[in-house]
C-alpha positions as a printed NumPy array, in Angstrom:
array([[ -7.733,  -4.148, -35.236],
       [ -4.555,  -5.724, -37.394],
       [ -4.931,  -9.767, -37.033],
       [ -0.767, -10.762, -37.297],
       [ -1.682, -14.664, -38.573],
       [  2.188, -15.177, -38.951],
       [  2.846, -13.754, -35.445],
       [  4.056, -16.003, -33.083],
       [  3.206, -15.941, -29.562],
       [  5.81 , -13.901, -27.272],
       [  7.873, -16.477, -25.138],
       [  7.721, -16.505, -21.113],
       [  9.802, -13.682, -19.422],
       [ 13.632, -14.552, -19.653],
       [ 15.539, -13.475, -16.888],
       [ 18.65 , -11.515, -17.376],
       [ 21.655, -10.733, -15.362],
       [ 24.451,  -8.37 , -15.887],
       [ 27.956,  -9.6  , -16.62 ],
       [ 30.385,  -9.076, -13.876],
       [ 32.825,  -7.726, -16.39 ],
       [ 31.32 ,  -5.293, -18.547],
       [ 27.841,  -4.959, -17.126],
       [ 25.856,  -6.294, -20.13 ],
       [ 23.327,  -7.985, -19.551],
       [ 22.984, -11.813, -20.584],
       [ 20.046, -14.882, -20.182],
       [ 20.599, -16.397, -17.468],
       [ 21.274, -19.639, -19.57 ],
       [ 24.403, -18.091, -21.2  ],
       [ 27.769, -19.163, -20.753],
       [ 29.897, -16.291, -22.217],
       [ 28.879, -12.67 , -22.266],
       [ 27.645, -12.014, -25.621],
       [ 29.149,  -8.453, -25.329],
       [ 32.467,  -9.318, -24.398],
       [ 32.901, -12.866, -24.268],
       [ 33.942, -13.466, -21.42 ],
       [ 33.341, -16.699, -19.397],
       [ 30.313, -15.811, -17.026],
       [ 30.531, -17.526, -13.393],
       [ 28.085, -19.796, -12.317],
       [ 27.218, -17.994,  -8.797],
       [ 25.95 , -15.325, -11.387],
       [ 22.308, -16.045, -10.443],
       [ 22.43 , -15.625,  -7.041],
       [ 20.777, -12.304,  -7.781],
       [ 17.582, -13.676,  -9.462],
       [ 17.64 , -16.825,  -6.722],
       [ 17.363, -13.954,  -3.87 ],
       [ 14.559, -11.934,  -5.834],
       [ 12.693, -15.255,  -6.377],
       [ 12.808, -16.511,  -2.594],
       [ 11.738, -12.893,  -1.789],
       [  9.18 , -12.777,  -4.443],
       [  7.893, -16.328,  -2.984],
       [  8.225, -15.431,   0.778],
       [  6.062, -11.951,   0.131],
       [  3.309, -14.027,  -1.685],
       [  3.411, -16.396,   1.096],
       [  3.11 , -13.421,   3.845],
       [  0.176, -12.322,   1.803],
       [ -1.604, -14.981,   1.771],
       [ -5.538, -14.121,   4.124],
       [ -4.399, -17.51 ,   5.77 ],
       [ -1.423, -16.425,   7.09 ],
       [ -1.997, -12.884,   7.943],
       [ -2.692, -11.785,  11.774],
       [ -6.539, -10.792,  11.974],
       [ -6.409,  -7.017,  12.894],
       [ -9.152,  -6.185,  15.589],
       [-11.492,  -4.146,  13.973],
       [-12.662,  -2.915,  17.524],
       [ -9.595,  -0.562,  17.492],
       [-10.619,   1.071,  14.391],
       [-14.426,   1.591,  15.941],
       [-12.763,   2.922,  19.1  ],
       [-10.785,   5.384,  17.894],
       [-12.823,   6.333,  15.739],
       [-15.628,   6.923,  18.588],
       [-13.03 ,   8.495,  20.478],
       [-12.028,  11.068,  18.022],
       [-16.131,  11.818,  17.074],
       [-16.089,  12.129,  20.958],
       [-13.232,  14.607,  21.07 ],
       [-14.547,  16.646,  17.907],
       [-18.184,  16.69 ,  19.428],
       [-16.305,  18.353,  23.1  ],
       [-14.289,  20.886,  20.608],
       [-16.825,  21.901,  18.895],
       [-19.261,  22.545,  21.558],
       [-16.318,  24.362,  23.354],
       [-16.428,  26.654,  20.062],
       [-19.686,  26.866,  20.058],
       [-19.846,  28.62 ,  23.706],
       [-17.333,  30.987,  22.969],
       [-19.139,  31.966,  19.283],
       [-21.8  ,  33.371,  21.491],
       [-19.045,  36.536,  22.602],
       [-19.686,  39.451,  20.28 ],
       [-17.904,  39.492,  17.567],
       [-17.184,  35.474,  17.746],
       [-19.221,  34.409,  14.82 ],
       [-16.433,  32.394,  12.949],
       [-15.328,  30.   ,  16.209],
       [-19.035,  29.627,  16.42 ],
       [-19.047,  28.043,  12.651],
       [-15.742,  25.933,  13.287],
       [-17.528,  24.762,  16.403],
       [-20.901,  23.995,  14.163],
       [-18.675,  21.979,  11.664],
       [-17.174,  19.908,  14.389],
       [-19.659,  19.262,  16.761],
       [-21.429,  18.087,  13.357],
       [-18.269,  16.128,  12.521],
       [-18.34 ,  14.178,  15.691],
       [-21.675,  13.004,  15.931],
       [-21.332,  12.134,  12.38 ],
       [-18.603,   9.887,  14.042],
       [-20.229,   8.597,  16.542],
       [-23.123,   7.82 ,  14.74 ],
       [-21.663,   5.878,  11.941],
       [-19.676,   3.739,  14.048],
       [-21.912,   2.844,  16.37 ],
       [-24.531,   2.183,  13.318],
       [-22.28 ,   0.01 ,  11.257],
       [-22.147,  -3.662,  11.215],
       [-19.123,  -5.529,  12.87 ],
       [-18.017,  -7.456,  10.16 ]])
């Protein structure tokens, strides 16, 4: 690995916005497009004010403090209901696998009357947590 002893450290993100003119963009800090020279306004960086209140709002919204606790109880309880609803289908299968000829619908029916317990059982085996 190269060791750069004369490299200096790269600078903090500078924030650019394009100039209303020509489209180049320029720091923030700028007072003339350095494209075009033209004066650049001073409203200019209501652009990057907007994306920072955003920015700052979304980390706020994020924050485990401020988030609304989702009941874990509907996860478990659909998820029992659709190991419940698999088990039914697949023991429906099952019953009509025993026709001649049926032996497919009885191996869908196998897989998800297996499916559902599986369900079933994990859920109501886990810890609430």
């Amino acid at each position: 690995m190269r060791d750069d002893k004369g490299h200096k450290e790269a600078q903090k993100t500078v924030k650019y916005l394009d100039c209303p003119n020509c489209g180049c963009p320029s720091k923030n800090k700028d007072s003339k497009c350095p494209f075009c020279n033209e004066p650049l306004p001073d409203h200019l960086d209501n652009t990057s004010k907007a994306f920072d209140s955003a920015t700052s709002l979304s980390k706020a919204l994020n924050k485990e403090d401020n988030l609304v606790s989702v009941n874990r109880n509907t996860g478990k309880t659909f998820t029992l209901i659709l190991g419940f609803t698999l088990a039914m289908l697949g023991g429906w299968f099952i019953v009509r696998g025993f026709a001649p000829l049926n032996f497919p619908e009885f191996l869908i029916g196998g897989l998800f009357l297996l499916y559902g317990v599986y369900a079933i059982t994990r859920t109501i085996r886990s810890k609430s947590g």
